[in-house]
C-alpha positions as CSV (number, residue, x, y, z in Angstrom):
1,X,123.0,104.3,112.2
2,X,124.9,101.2,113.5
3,X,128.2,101.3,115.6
4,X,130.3,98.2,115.0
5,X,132.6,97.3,117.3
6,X,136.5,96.7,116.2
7,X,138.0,98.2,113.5
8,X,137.4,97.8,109.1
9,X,139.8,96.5,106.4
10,X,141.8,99.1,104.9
11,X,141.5,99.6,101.2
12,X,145.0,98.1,100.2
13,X,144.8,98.6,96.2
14,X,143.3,102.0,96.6
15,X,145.8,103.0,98.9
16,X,148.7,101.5,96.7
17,X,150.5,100.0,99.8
18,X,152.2,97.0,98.2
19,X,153.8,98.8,95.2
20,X,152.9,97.2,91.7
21,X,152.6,93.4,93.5
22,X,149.0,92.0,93.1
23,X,146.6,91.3,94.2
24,X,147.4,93.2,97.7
25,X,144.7,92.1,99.7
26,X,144.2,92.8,103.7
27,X,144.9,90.1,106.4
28,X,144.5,90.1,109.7
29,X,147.5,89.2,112.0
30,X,148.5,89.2,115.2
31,X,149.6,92.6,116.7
32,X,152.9,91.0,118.8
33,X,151.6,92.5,122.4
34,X,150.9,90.1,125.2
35,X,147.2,89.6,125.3
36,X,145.6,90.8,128.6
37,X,143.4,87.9,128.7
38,X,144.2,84.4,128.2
39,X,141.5,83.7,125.8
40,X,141.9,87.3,123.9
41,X,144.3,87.5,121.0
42,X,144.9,91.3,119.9
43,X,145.0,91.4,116.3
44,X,145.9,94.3,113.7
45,X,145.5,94.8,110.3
46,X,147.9,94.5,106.8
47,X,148.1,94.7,103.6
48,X,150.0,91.7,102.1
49,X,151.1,90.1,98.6
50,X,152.6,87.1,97.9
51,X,155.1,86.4,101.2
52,X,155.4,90.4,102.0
53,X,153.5,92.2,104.6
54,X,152.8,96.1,104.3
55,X,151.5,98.8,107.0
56,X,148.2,100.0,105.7
């Protein structure tokens, strides 16, 4: 068994997160805390469709 480092997509349509808008797709974006290192950019994921931006 492999480890992976960092964390998997969630499963947006399965989980229903954007309502009835489609698609609803995961993005990564950027997770609004001051990085600890200036060349590390802590990211997060979300589920989004069209302009709208959803916690998985």
């Amino acid at each position: 068994r492999l480890s992976r480092v960092g964390s998997r997509p969630p499963c947006c349509v399965c989980e229903q997160r954007c309502g009835g808008c489609a698609p609803c797709t995961a993005v990564q974006v950027r997770a609004g805390v001051r990085p600890l290192c200036a060349n590390y950019e802590p990211v997060r994921w979300k589920c989004k469709c069209g302009d709208a931006v959803f916690d998985p």
